[in-house]
DSSP file (Angstrom, degrees, kcal/mol; ACC not computed):
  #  RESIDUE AA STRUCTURE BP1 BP2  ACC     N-H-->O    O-->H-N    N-H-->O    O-->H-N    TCO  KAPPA ALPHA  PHI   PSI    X-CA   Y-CA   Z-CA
    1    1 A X    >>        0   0    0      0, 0.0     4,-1.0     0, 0.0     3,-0.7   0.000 360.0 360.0 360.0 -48.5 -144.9   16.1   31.5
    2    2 A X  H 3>  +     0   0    0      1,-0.2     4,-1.9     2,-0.2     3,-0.4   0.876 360.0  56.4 -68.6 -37.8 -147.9   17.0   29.5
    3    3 A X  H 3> S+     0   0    0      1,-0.3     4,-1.4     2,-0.2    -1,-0.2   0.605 109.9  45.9 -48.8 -33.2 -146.4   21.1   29.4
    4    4 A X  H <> S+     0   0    0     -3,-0.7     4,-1.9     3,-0.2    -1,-0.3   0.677 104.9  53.7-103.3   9.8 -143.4   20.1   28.0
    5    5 A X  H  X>S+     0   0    0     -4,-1.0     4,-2.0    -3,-0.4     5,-0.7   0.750 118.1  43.4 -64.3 -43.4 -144.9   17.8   25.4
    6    6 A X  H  <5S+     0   0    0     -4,-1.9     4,-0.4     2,-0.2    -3,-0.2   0.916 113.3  49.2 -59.6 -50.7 -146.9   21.1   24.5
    7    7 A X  H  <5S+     0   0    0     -4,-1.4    -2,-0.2     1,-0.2    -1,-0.2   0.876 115.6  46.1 -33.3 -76.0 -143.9   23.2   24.8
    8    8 A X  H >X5S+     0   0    0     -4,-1.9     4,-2.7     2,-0.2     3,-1.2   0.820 113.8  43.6 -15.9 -61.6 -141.9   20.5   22.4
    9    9 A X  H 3X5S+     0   0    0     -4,-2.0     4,-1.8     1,-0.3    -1,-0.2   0.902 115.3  49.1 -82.6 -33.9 -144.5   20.0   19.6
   10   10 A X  H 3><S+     0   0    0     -5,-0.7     4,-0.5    -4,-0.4    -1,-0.3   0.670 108.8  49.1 -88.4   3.2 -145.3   23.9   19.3
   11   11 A X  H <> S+     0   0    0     -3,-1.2     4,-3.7     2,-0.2     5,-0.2   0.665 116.8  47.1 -83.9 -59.5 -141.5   25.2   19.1
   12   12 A X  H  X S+     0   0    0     -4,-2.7     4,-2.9     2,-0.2     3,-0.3   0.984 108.7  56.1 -59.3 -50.2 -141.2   22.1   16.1
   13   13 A X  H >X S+     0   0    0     -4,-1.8     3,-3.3    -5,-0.3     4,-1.1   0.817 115.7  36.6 -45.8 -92.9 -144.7   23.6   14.5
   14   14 A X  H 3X S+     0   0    0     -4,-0.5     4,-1.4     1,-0.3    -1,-0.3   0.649 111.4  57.8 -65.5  -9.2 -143.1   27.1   14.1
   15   15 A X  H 3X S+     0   0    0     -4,-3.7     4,-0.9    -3,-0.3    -1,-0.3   0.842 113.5  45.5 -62.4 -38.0 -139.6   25.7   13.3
   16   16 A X  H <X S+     0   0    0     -3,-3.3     4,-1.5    -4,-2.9    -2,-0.2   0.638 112.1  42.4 -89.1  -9.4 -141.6   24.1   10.5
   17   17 A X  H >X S+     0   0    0     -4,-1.1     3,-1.4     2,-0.2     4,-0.7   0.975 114.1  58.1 -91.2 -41.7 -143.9   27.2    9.2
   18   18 A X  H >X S+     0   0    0     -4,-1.4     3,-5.2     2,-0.3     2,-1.0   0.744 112.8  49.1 -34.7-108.3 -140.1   29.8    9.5
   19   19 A X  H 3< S+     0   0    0     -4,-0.9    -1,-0.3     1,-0.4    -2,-0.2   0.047 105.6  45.8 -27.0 -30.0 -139.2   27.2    7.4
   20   20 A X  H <X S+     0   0    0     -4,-1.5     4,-0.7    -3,-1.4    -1,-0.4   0.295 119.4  46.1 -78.5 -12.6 -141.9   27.0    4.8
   21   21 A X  H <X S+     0   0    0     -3,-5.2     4,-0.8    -4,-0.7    -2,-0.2   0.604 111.9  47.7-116.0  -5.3 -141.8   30.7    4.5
   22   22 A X  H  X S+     0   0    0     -4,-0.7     4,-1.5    -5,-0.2     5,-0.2   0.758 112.0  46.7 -71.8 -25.7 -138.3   31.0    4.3
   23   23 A X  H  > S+     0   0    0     -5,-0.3     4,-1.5     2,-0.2     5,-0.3   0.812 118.0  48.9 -95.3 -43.4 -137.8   28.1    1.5
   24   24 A X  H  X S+     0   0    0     -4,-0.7     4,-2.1     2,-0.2    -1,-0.2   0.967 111.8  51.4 -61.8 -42.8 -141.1   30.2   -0.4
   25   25 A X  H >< S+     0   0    0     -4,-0.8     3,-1.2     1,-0.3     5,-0.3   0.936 112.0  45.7 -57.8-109.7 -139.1   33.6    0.1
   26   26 A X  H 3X S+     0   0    0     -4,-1.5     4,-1.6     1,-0.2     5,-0.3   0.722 106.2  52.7 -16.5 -49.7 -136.3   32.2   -1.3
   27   27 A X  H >X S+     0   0    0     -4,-1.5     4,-3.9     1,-0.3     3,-2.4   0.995 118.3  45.8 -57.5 -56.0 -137.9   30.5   -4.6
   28   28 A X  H <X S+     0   0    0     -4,-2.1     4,-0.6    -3,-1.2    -1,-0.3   0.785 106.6  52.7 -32.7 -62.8 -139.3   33.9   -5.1
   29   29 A X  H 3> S+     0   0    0      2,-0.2     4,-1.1     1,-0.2    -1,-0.2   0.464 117.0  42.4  17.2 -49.2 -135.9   35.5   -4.3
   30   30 A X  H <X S+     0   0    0     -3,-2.4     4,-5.8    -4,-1.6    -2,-0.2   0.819 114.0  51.2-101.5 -40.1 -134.6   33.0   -7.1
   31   31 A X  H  < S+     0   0    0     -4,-3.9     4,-0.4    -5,-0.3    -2,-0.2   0.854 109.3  48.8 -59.5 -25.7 -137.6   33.5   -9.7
   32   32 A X  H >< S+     0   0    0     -4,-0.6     3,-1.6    -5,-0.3     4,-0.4   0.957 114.9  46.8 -90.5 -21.5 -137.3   37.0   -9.6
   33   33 A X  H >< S+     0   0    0     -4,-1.1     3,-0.9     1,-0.2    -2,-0.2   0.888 107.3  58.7 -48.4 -45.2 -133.1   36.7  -10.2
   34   34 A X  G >< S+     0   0    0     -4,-5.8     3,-1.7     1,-0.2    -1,-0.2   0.533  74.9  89.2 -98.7  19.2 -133.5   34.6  -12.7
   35   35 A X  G <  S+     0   0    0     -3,-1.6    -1,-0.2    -4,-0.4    -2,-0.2   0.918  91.8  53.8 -56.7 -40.9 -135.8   36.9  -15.1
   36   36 A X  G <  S+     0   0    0     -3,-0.9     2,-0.3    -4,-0.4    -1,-0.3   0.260  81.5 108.8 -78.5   9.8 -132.5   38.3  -16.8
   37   37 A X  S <  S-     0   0    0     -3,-1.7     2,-0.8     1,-0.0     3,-0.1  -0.792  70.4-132.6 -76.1 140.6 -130.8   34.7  -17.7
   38   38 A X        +     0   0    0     -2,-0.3     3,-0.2     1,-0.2    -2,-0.1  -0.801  28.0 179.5 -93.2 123.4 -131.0   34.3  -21.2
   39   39 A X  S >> S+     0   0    0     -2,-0.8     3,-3.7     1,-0.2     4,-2.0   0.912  77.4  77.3 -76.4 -48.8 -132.3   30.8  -21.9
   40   40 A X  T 34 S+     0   0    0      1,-0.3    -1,-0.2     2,-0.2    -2,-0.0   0.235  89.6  61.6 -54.1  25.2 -132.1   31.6  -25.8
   41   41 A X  T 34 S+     0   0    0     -2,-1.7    -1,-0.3    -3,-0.2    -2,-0.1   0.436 120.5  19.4-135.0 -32.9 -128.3   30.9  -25.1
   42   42 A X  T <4 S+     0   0    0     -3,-3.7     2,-0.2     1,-0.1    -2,-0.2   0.511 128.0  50.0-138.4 -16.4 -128.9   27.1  -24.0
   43   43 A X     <  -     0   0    0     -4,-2.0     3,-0.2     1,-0.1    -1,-0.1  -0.785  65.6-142.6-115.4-178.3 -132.3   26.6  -25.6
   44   44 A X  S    S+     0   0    0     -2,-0.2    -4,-0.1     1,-0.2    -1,-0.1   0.355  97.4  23.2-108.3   1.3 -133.8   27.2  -28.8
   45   45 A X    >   +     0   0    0     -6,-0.1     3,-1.5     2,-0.1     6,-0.5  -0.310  62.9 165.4-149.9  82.0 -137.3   28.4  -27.7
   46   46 A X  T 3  S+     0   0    0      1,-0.4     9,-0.1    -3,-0.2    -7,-0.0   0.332  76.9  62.7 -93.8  13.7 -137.1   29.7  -24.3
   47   47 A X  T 3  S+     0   0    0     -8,-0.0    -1,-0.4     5,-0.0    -2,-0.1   0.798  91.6 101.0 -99.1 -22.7 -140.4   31.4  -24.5
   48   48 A X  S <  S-     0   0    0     -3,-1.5     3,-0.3     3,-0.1     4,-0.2   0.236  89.2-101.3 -41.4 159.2 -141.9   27.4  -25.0
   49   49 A X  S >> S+     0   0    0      1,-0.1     4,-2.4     2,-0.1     3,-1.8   0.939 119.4  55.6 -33.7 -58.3 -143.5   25.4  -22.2
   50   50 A X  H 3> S+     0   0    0      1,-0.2     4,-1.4     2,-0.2    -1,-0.1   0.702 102.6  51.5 -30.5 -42.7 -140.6   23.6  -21.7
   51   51 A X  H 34 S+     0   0    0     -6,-0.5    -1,-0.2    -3,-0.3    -2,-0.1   0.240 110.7  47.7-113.8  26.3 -138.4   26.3  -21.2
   52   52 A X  H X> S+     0   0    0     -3,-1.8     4,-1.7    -4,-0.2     3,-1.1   0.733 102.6  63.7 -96.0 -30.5 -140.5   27.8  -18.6
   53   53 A X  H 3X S+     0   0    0     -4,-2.4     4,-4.2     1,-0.3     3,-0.2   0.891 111.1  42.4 -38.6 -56.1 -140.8   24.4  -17.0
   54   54 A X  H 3X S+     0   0    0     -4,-1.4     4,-0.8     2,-0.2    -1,-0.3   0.476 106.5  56.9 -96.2   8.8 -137.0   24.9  -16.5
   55   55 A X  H <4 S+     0   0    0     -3,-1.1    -1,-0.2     2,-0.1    -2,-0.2   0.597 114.0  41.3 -70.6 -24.2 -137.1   28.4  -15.5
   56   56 A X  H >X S+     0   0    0     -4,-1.7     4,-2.1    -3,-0.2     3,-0.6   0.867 112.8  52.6 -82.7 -40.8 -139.3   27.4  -12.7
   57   57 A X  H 3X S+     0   0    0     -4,-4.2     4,-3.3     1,-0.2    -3,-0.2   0.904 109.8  49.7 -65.1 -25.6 -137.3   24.0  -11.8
   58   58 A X  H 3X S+     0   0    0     -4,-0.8     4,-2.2     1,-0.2    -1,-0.2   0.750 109.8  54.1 -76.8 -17.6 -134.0   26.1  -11.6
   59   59 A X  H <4 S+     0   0    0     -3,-0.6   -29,-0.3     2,-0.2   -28,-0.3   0.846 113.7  42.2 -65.9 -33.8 -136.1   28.6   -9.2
   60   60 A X  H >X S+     0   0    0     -4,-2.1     3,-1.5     1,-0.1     4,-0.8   0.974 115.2  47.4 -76.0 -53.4 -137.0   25.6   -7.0
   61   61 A X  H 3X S+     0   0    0     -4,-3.3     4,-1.2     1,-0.3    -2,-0.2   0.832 117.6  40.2 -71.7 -39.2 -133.5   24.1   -7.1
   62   62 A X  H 3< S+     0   0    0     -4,-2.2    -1,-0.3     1,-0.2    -2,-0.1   0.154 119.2  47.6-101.2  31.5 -131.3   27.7   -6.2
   63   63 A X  H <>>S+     0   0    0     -3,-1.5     4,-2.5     3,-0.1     5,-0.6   0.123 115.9  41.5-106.0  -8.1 -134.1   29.0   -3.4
   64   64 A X  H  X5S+     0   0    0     -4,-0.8     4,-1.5     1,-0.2     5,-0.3   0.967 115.1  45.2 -94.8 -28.2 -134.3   25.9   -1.8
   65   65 A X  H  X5S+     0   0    0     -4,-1.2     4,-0.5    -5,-0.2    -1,-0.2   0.869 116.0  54.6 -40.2 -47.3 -130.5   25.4   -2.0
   66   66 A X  H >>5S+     0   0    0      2,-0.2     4,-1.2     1,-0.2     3,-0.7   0.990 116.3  39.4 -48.6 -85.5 -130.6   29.6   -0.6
   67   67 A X  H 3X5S+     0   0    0     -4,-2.5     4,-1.0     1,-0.3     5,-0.4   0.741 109.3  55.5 -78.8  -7.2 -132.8   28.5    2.4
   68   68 A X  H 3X<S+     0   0    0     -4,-1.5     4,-1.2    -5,-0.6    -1,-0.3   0.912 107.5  52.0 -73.9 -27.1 -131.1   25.1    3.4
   69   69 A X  H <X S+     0   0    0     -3,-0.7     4,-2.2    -4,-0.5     3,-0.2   0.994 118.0  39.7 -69.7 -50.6 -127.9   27.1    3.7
   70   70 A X  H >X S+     0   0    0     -4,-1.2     3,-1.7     1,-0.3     4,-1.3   0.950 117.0  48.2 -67.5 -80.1 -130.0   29.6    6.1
   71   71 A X  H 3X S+     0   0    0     -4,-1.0     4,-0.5     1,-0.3    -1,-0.3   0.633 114.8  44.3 -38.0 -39.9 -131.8   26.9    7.7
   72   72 A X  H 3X S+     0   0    0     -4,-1.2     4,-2.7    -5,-0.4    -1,-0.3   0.869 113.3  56.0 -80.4 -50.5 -128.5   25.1    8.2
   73   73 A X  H <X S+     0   0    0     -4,-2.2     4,-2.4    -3,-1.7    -2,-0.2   0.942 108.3  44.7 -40.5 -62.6 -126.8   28.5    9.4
   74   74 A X  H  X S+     0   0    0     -4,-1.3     4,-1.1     2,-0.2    -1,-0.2   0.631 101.7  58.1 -86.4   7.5 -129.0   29.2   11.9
   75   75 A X  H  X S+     0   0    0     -4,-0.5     4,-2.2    -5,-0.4     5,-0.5   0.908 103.7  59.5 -85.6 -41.3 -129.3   26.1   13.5
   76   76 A X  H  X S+     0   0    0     -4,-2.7     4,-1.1     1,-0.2    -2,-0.2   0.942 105.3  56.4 -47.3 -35.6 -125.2   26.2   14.1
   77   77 A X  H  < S+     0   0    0     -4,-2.4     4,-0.4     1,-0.2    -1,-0.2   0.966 108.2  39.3 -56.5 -42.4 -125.9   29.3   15.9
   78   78 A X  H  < S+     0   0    0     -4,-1.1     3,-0.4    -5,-0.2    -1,-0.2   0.792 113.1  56.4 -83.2 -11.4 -128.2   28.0   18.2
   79   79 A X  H >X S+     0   0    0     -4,-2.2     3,-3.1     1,-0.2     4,-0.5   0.724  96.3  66.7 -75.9 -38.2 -126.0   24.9   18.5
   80   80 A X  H >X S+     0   0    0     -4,-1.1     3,-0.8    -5,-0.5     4,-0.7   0.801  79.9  79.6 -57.5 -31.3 -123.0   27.2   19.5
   81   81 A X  H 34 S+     0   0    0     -4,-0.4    -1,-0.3    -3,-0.4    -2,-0.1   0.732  92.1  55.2 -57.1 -24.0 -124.9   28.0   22.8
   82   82 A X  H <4 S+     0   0    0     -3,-3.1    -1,-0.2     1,-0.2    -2,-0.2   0.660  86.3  73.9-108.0  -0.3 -123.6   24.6   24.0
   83   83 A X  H <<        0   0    0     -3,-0.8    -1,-0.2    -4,-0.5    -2,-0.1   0.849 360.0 360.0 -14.6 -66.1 -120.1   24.9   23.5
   84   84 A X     <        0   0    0     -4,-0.7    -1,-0.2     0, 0.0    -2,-0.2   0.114 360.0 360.0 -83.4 360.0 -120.0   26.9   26.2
């Protein structure tokens, strides 16, 4: 009982650190895409605080969007196993 409790809780611990380093990978992934949008296009000072504020929040919002699709992918893979 106590072996698969161990088993259990240490498969969910690395399901959760994959996941923190997929969701960072991604934001990364998203910061470094979105050095070529031109902000001066939708703001008027895109060098400001502000409009770094929203060059990082759109970094958060399309990697984590990125890895929820992955995160979501591969759990239908492993899910697929029971189909069958």
């Amino acid at each position: 009982m106590n072996d698969s409790f161990n088993d259990i809780s240490a498969a969910v611990g690395v399901s959760g650190i994959v996941q923190m380093i997929l969701t960072l990978c991604c934001i990364a992934v998203a910061w470094w895409s979105l050095q070529h949008l031109k902000l001066d296009l939708v703001m008027r000072y895109p060098k400001s605080p502000s409009g770094k504020m929203l060059h990082l929040l759109l970094a958060i919002i399309l990697g984590r969007a990125v890895s929820h699709f992955f995160i979501d992918y591969w759990g239908w893979t492993q899910a697929l196993k029971y189909l069958f």
